[in-house]
N, C-alpha and C positions, 0 to 999 in steps of 0.2 A: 982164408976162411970167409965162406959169404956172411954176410950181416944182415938182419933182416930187418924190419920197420915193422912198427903196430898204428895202421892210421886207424882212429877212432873216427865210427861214422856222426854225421853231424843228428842230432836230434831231431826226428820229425815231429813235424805238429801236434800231430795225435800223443806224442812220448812228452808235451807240455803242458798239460790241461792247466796248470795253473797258470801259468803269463796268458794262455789263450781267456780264459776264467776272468785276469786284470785286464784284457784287454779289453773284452765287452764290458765288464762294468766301467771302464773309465769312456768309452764311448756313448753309454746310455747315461749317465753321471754327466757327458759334454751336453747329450743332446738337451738333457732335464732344466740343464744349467743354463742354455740359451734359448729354452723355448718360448717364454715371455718375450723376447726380442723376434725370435720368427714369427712368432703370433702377432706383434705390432707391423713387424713389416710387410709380412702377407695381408695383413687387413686393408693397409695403405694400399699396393698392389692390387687387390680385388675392386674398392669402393673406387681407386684411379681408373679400371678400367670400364665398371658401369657407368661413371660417369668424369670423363675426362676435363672435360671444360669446366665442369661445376667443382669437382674433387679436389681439383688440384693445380685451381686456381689462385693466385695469391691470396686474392680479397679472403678466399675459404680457407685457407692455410691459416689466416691471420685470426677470421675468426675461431678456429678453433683455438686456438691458444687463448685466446678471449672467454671461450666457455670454459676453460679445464683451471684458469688463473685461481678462481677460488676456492676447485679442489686441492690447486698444487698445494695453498696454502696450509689448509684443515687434513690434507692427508700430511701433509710433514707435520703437523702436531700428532696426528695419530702415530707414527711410524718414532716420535719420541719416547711414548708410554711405552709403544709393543718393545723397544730395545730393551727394556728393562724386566720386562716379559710380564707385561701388564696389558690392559686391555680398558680403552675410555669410551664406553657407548656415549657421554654427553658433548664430544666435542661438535655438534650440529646444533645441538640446542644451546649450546654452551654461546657460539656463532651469533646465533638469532637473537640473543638476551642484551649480547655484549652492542650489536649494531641496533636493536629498540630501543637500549639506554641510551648510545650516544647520540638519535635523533630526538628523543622525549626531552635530553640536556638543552639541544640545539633550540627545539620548539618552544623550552622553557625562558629562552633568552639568553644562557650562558654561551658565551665566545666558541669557534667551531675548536679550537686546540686544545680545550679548556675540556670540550663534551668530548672528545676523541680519546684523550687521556684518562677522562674517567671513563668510560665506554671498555677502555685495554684494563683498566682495574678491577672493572667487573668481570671480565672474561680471568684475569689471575685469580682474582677472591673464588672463583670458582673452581680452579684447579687449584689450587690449595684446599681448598675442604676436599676437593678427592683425594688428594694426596694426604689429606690427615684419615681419612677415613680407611683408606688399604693400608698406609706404612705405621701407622699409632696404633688404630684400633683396632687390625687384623683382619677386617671386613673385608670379602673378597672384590675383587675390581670390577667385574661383572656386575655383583650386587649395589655394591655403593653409587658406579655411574650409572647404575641402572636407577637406581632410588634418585641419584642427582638430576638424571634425564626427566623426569619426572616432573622434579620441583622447581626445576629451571623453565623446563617450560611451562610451565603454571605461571609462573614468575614474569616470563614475558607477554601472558597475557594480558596481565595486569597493569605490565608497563603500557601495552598499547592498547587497553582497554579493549579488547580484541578488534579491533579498528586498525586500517591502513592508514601508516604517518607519513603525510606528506610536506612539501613545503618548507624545506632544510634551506641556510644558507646556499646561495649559489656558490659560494666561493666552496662549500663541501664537496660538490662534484666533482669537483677538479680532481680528486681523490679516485674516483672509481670510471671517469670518464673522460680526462684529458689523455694526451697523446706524447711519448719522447720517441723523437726519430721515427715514426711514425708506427711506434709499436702502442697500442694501449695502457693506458698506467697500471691497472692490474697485474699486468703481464710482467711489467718493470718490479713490481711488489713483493708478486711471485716469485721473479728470478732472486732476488735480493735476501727473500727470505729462506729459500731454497738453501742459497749459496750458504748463508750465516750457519743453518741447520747442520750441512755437510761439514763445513769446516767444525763447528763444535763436535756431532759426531764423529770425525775422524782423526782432529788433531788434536783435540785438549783431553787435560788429564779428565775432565766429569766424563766426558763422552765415553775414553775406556772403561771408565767409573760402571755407566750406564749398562754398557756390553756385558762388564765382568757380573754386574747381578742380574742380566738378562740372561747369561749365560748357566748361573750356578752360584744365587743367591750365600747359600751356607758356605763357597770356600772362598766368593769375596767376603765375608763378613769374618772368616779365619784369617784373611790377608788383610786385615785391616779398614775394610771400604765401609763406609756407615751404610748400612744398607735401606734403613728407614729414612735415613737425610737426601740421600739419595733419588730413591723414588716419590718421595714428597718433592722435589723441584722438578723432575721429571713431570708429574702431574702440572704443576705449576707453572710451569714452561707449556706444555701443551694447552692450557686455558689461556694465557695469555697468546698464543698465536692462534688460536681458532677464535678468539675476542678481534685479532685482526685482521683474518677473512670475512668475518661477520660485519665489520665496519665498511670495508673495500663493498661486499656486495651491496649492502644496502645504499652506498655514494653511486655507485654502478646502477641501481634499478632506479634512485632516486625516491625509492620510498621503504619504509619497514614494516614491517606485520609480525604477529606471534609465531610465524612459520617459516621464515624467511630461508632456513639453512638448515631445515633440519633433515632434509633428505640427503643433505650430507654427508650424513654419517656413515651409513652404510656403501657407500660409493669410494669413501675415506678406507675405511675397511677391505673392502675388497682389492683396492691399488695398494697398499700394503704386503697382503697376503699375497699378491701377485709377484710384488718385489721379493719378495724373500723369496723366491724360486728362485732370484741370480745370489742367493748367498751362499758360499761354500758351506756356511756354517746353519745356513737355514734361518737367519736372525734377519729380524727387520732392516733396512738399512735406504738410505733415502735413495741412491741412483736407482734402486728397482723399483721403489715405491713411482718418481718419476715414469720409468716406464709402465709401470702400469696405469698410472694418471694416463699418461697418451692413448695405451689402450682403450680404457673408458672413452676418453673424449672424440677417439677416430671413429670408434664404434658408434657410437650416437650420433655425430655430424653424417656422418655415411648414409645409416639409417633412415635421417630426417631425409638427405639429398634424396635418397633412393623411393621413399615416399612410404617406410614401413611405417605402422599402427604405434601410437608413443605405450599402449599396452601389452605389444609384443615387445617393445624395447624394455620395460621393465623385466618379464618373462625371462629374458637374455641376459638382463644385467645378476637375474636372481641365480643364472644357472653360472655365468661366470664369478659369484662370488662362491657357490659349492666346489666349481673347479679350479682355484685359486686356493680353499683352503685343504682341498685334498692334496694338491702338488703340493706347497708347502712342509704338509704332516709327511705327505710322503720322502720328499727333500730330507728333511730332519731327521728322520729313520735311517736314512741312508749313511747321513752326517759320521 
């Protein structure tokens, strides 16, 4: 008796809409994921090839890591508030107050370690009143640093009488102007701080701390996470490291003013908002914040090399901080 067989034919594409469905989204979900990265490395790629010799010559190589040293800083203090899912408009003014104090210390006569230290304590005393101002008294982060941005830089002008301070011990520049292995000390500062930042964001208990109420404040605070202890050192952590980019630049320019870092802030902001496009989760996190520091900073070197208007570089910087926080919002939707 013959015996038959039932072969089942194999699924065509069109009979799978849904894996085809998972495949595109997980393809536009890659590209989304790495676009911050093609966008640094195309920019490099483009600015190398208008101008080869100038671009992507060591000397300019080196300087730009020299221009981007006191972003890297003040955007890793920013990119510590956003983990928590907070927002600090004073960490530039916060900068400018903390390095007018420790030169008005200097020029007052006290010792240069002596004015540095207090210099870093003015930069914490001021992320702690913001951290008392969102986690205590409920005041929104936007408002408070916004009221802080405000008072701080009132604050420093008073420190420097709105006058540029010059005339610092010589042994202070060593700080923003000496050289290891022939990298800039800023650079060395930056990397160091960078590093310190990542490791507490990624490996210690506060850092997941940070994550879990940046993520979803009410079901850390059911797991037990203090959620007001929390973003009050968070705040407080970021005024003490924007207190020390503000010191570095001002040893670096060798003078201080009321103004000295406050266009940092928004430059801070936007390298953030850029990093968090390589986050699966959409949350700030310092390796994309770094890349988007290099964006800024290749963007602008490029620009200067290439001989654009510093008016249309802001224009540019205004429309990459809309498209950083659209990717983002977008990012986190998708999340």
């Amino acid at each position: 008796m013959a015996t038959t067989e039932t072969v089942s034919a194999a699924p065509l594409p069109q009979d799978r809409p849904d894996e085809a469905r998972d495949e595109r989204k997980s393809l536009s979900q890659m590209v989304l994921q790495s676009g911050t990265i093609i966008a640094l490395v195309g920019l490099i790629v483009i600015f190398g090839i208008m101008s080869p010799s100038g671009f992507l010559s060591l000397g300019n190589l080196t300087n730009i890591l020299a221009q981007v040293a006191i972003l890297t800083i003040i955007a890793g203090a920013q990119t510590i508030v956003m983990v928590t899912g907070h927002f600090d408009l004073s960490v530039g003014t916060t900068a400018t107050l903390s390095g007018a104090s420790a030169s008005a210390f200097m020029l007052s006569g006290l010792p240069v370690p002596v004015a540095i230290i207090l210099g870093l304590l003015v930069g914490l005393g001021v992320g702690m009143i913001n951290g008392f101002l969102v986690a205590f008294l409920n005041i929104s982060a936007i408002v408070a640093t916004l009221a802080t941005l405000t008072t701080v830089g009132g604050l420093a002008f008073i420190v420097t009488d709105g006058t540029t301070l010059y005339g610092m011990p010589e042994v202070f520049y060593w700080v923003g102007q000496s050289r290891i292995a022939g990298l800039p000390m800023p650079v060395v500062i930056a990397v160091v701080v960078a590093l310190v930042i990542w490791i507490v964001l990624k490996y210690t208990t506060v850092g997941r701390r940070w994550y879990a109420v940046g993520g979803n404040a009410d079901v850390a605070r059911l797991s037990g996470v203090s959620v007001r202890g929390n973003v009050f050192w968070a705040f407080a952590l970021a005024g003490l490291v924007s207190g020390m980019g503000g010191i570095v630049l001002v040893s670096r320019l060798s003078s201080a003013s009321a103004t000295s870092a406050n266009d940092y802030m928004m430059l801070a902001v936007a390298a953030v908002f850029l990093g968090m496009t390589l986050s699966n989760s959409g949350q700030a996190n310092l390796g994309g914040t770094l890349v988007g520091v290099g964006i800024i900073g290749v963007l602008q070197n490029g620009l200067n090399i290439v001989g654009v208007n510093t008016y249309v570089q802001q224009v540019l910087t205004g429309i990459i901080i809309v498209a950083a926080v659209l990717l983002s919002s977008f990012k986190s939707r998708r999340a």
